[in-house]
ZALO-761889 format. One record per residue: residue number from 1; residue in three letters; x negated, y negated, z negated of N, C-alpha, C in turn. Coordinates in steps of 0.05 Angstrom, whole numbers. Atoms other than C-alpha are relative to their C-alpha. Layout:
// residues N
<pos NUM code ala n.x X n.y Y n.z Z ca.x X ca.y Y ca.z Z c.x X c.y Y c.z Z>
...
// end
This chain:
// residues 131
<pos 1 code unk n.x 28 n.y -1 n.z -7 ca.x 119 ca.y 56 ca.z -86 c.x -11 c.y -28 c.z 2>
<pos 2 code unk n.x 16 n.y 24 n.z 1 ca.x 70 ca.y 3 ca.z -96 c.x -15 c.y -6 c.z 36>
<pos 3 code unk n.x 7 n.y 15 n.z -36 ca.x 54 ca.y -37 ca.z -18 c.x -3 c.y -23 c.z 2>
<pos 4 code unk n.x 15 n.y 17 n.z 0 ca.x 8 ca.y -81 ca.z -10 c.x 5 c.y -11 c.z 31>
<pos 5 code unk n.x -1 n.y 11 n.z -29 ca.x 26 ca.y -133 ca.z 47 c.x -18 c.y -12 c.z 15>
<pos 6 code unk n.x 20 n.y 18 n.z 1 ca.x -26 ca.y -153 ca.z 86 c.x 6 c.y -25 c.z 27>
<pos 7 code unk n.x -9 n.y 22 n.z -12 ca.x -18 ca.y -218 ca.z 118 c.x -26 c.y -19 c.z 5>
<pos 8 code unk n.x 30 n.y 16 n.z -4 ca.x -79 ca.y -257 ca.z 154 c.x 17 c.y -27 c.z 10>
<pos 9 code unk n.x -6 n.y 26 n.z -10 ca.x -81 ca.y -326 ca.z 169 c.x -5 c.y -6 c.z 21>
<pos 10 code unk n.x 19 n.y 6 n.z -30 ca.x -121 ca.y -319 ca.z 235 c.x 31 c.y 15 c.z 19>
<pos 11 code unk n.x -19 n.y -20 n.z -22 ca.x -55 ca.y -282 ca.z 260 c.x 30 c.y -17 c.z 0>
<pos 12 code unk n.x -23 n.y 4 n.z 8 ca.x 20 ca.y -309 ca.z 268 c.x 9 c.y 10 c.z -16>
<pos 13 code unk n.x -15 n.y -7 n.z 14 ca.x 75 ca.y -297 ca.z 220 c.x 11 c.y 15 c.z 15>
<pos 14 code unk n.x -16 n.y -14 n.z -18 ca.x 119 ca.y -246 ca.z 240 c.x 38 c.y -9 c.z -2>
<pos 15 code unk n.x -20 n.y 14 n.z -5 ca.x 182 ca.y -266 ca.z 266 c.x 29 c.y 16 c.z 0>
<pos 16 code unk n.x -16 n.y -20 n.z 12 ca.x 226 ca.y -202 ca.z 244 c.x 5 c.y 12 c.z -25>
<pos 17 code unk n.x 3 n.y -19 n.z 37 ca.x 239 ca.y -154 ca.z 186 c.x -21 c.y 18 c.z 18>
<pos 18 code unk n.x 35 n.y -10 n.z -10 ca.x 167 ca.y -136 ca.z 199 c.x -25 c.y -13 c.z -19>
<pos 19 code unk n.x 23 n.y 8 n.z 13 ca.x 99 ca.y -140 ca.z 164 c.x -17 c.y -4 c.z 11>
<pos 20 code unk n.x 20 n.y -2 n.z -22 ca.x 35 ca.y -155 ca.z 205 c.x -18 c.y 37 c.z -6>
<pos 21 code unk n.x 18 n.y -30 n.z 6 ca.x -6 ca.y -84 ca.z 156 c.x 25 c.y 2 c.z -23>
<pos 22 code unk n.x -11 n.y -6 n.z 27 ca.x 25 ca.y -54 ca.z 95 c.x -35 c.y 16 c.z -12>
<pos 23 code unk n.x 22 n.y -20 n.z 21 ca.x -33 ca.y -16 ca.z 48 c.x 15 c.y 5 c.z -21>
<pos 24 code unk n.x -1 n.y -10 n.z 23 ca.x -15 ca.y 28 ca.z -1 c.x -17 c.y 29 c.z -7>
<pos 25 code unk n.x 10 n.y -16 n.z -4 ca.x -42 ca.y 84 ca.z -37 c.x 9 c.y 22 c.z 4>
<pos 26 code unk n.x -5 n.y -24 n.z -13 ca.x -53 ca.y 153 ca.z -23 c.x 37 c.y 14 c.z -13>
<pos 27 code unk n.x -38 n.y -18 n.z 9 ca.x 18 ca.y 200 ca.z -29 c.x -1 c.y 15 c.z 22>
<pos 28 code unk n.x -10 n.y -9 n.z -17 ca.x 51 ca.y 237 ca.z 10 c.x 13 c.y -6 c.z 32>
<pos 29 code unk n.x -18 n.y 14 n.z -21 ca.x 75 ca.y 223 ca.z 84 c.x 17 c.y 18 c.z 6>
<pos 30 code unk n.x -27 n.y -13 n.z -15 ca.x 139 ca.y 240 ca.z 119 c.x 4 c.y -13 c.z 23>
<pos 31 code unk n.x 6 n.y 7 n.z -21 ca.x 132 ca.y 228 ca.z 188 c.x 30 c.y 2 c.z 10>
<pos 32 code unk n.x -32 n.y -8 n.z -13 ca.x 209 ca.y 223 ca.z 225 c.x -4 c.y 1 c.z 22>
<pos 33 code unk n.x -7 n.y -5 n.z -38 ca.x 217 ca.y 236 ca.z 301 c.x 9 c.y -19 c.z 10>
<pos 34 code unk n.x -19 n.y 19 n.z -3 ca.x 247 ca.y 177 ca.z 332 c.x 28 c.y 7 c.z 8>
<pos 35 code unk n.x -22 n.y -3 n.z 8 ca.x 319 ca.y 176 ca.z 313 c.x 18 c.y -23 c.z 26>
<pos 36 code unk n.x -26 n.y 12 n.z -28 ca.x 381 ca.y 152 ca.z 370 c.x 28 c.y -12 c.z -29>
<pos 37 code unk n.x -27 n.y 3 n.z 14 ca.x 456 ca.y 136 ca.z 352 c.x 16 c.y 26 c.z 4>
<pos 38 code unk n.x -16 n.y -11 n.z -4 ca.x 478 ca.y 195 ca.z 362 c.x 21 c.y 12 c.z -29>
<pos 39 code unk n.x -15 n.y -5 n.z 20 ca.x 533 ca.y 222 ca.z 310 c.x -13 c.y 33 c.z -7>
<pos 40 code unk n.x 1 n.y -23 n.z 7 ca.x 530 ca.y 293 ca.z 277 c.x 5 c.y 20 c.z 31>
<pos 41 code unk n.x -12 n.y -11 n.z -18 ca.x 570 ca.y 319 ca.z 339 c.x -15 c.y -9 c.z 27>
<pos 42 code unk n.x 20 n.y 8 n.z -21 ca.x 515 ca.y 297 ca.z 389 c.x 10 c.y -22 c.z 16>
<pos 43 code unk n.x -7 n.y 15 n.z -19 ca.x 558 ca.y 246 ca.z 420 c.x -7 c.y -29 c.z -5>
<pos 44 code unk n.x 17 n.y 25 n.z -7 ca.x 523 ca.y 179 ca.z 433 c.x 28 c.y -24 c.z -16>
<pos 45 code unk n.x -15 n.y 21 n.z 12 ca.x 558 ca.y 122 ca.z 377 c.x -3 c.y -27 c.z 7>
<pos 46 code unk n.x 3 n.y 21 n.z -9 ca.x 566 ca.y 52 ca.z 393 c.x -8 c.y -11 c.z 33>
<pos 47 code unk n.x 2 n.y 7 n.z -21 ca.x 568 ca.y 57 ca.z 467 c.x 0 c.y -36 c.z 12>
<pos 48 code unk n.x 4 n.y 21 n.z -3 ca.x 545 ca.y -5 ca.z 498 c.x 1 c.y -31 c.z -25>
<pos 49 code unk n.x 12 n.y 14 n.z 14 ca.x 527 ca.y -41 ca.z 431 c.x -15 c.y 1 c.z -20>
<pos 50 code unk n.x 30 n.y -3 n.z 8 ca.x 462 ca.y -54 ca.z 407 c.x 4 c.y 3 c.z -24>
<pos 51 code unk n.x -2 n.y -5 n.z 23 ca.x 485 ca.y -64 ca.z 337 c.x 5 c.y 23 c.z -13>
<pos 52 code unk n.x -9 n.y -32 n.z 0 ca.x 526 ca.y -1 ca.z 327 c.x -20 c.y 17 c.z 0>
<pos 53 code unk n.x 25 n.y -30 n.z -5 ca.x 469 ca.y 34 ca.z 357 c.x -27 c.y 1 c.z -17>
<pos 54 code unk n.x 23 n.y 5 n.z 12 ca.x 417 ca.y 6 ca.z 319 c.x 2 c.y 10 c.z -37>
<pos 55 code unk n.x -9 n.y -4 n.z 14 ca.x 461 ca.y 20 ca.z 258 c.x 1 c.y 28 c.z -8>
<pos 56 code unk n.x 3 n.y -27 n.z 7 ca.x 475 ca.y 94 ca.z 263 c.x -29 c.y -3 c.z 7>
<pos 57 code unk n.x 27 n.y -19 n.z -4 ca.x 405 ca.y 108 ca.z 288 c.x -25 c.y -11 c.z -28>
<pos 58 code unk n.x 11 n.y 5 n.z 20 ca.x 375 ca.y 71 ca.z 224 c.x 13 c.y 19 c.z -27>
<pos 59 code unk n.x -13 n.y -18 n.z 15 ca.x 430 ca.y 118 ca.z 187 c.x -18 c.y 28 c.z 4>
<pos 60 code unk n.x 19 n.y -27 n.z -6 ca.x 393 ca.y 179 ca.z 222 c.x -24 c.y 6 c.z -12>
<pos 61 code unk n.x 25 n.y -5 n.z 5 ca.x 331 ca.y 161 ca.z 203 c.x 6 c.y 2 c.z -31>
<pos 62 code unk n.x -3 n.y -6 n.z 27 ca.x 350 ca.y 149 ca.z 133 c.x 0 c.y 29 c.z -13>
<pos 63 code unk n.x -13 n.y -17 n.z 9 ca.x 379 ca.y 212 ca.z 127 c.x -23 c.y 27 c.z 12>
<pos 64 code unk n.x 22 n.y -20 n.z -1 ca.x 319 ca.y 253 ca.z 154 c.x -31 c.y -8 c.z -17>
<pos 65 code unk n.x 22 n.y 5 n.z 22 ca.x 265 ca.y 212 ca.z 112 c.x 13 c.y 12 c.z -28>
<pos 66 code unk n.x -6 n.y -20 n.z 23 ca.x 310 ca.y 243 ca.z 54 c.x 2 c.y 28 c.z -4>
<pos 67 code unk n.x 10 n.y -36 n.z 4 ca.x 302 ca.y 311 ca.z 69 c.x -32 c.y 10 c.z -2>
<pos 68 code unk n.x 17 n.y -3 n.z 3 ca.x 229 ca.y 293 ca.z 64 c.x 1 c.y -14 c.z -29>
<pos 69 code unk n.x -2 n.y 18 n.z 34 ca.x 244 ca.y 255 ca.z -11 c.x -14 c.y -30 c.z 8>
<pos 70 code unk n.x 2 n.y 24 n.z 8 ca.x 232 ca.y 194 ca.z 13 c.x 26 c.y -22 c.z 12>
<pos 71 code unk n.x -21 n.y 13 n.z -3 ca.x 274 ca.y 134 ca.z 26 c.x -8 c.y -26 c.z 12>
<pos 72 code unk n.x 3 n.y 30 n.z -20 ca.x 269 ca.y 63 ca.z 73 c.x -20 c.y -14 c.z -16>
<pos 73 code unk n.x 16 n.y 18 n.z 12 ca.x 233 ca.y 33 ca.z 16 c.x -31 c.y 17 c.z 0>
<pos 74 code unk n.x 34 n.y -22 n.z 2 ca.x 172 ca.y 89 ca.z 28 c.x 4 c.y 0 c.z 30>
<pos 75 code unk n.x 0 n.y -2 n.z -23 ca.x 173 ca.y 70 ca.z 97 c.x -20 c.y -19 c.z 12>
<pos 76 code unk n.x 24 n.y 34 n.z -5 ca.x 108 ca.y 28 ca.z 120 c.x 0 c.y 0 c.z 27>
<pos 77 code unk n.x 12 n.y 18 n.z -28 ca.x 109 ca.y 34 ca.z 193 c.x 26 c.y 15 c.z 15>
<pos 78 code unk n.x -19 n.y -1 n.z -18 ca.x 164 ca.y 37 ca.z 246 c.x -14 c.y -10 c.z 31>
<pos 79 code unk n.x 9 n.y 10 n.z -31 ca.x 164 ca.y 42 ca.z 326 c.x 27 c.y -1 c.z 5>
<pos 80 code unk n.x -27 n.y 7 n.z -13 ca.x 224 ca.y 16 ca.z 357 c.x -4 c.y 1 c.z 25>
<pos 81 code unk n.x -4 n.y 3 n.z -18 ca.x 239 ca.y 29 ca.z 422 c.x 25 c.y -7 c.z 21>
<pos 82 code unk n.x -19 n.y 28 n.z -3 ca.x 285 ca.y -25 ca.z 460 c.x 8 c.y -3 c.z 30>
<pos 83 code unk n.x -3 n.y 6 n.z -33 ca.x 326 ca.y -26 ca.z 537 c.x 0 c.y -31 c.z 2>
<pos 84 code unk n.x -2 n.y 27 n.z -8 ca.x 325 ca.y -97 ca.z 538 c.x -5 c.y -16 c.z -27>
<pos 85 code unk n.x 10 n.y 13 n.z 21 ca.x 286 ca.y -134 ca.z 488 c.x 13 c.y -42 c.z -1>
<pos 86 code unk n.x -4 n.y 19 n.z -9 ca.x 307 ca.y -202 ca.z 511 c.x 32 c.y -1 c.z -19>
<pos 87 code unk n.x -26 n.y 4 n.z 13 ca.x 381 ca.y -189 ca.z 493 c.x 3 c.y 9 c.z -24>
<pos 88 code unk n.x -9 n.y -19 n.z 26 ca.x 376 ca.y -150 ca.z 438 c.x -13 c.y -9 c.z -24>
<pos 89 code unk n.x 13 n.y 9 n.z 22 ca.x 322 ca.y -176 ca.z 394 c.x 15 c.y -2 c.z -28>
<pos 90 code unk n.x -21 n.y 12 n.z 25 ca.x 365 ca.y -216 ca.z 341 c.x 14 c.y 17 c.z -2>
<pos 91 code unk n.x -27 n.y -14 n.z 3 ca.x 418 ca.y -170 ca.z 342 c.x -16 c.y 26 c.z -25>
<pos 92 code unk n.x 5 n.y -25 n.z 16 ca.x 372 ca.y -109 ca.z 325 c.x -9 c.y -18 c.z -33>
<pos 93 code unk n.x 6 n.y 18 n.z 24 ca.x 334 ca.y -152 ca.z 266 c.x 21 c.y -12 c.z -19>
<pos 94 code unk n.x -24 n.y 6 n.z 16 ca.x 403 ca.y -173 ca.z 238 c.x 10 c.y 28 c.z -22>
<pos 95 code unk n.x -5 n.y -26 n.z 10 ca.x 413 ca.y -101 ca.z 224 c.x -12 c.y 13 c.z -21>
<pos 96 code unk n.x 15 n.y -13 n.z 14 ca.x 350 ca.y -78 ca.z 205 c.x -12 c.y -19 c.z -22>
<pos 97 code unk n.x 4 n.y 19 n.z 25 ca.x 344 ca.y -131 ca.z 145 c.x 38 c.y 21 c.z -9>
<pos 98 code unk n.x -21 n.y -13 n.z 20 ca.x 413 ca.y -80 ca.z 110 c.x -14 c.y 21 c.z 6>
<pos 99 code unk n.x 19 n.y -35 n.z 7 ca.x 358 ca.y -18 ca.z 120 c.x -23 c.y -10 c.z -19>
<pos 100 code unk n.x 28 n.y 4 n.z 18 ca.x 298 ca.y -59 ca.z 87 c.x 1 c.y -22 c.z -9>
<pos 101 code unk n.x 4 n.y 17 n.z 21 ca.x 281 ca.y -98 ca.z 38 c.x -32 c.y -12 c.z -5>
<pos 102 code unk n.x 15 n.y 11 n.z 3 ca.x 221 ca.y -147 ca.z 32 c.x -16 c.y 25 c.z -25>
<pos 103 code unk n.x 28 n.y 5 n.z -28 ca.x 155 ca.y -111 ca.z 37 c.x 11 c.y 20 c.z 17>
<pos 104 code unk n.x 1 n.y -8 n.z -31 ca.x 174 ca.y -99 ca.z 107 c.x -21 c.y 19 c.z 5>
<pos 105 code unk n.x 27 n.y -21 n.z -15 ca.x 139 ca.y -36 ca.z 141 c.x -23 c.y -17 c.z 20>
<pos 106 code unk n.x 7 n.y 17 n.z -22 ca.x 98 ca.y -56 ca.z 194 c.x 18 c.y 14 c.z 23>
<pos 107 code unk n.x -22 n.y -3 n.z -18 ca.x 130 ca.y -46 ca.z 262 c.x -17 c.y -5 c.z 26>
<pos 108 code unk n.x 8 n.y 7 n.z -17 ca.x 118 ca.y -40 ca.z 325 c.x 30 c.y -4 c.z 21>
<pos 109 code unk n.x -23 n.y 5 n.z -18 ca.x 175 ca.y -59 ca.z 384 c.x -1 c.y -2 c.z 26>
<pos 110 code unk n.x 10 n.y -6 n.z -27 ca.x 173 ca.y -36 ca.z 451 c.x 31 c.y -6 c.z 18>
<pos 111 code unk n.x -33 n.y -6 n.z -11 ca.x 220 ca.y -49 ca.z 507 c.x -10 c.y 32 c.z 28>
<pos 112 code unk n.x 7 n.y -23 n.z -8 ca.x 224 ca.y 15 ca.z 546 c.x 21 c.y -2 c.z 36>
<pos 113 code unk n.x -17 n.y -6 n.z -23 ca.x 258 ca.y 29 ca.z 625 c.x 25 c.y 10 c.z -8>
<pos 114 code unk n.x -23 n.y -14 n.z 11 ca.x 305 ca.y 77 ca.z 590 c.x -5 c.y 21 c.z -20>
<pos 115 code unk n.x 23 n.y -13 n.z 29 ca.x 305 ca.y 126 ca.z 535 c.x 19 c.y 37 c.z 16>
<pos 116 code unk n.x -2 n.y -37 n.z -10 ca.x 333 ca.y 208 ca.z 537 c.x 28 c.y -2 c.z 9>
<pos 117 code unk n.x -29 n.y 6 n.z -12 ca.x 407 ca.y 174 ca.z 553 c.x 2 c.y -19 c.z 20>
<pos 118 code unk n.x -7 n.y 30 n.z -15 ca.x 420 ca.y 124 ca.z 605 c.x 10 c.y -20 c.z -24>
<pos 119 code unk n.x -25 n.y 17 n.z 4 ca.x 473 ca.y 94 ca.z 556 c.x -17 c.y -2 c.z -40>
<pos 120 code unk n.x 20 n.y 9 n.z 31 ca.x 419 ca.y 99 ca.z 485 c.x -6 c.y -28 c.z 14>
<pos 121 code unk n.x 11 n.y 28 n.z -3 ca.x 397 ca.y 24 ca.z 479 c.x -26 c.y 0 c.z -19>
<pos 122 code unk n.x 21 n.y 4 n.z 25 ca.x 355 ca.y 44 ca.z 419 c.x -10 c.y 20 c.z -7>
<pos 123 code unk n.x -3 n.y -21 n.z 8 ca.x 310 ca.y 91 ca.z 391 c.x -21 c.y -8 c.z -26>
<pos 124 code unk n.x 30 n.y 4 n.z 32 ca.x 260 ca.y 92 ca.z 315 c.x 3 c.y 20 c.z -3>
<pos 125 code unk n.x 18 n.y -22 n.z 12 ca.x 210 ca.y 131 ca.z 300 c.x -12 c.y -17 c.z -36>
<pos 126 code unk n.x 20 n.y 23 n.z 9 ca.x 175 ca.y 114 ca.z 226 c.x -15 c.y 19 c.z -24>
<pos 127 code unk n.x 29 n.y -14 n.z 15 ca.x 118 ca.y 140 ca.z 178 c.x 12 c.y -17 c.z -22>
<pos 128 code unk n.x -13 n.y 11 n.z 31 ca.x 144 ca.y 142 ca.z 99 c.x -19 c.y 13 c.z -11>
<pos 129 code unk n.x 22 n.y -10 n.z 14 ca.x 93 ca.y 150 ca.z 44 c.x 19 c.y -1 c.z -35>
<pos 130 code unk n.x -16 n.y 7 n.z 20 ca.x 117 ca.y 168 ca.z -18 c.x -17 c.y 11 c.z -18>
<pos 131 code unk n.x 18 n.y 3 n.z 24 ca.x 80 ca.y 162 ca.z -84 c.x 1 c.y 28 c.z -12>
// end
């Protein structure tokens, strides 16, 4: 799918695998739920690390944007939600550069109290358009 990055000059650069807009045209969306670590078997993967967790739950999502036909690269906007943004930042962004590939969705990144686990560190939601 053709994605148009939009990038102003009146704004910072963004300092992740992130875009400030994406534009593209019309298609189809596939909206995902925000996706955890959990495995097939419901049990919570990568206990106490952010990577791990950031890893399966970008696997999750993958794997439910393809039962809508699309795939990471038809993915323009992401919400991340984050227990401790401070520590985790770099770690998650290390990751999520082996899910995406330059044009970056846009993104949003929240740090949150806690999520539906005490022991989740991570969760994405993200909106895929597919031509």
């Amino acid at each position: 799918m053709a994605k148009t990055i939009l990038q102003s000059d009146a704004v910072a650069v963004p300092r992740g695998i992130m875009s400030q807009g994406i534009a593209v045209p019309a298609g189809r969306m596939v909206f995902a739920s925000g996706q955890v670590a959990r495995g097939v078997d419901g049990e919570l993967v990568g206990r106490g690390d952010i990577q791990a967790q950031t890893r399966k739950t970008l696997e999750n999502l993958q794997a439910v944007l393809s039962e809508g036909g699309a795939t990471m690269d038809d993915v323009v906007k992401v919400t991340v939600f984050v227990t401790n943004l401070a520590e985790h930042f770099a770690a998650i962004h290390q990751v999520r550069a082996e899910f995406f590939s330059p044009a970056y969705p846009a993104s949003t990144l929240v740090e949150v109290s806690r999520l539906v686990d005490p022991e989740m560190l991570i969760e994405i939601e993200a909106i895929a358009v597919v031509p």
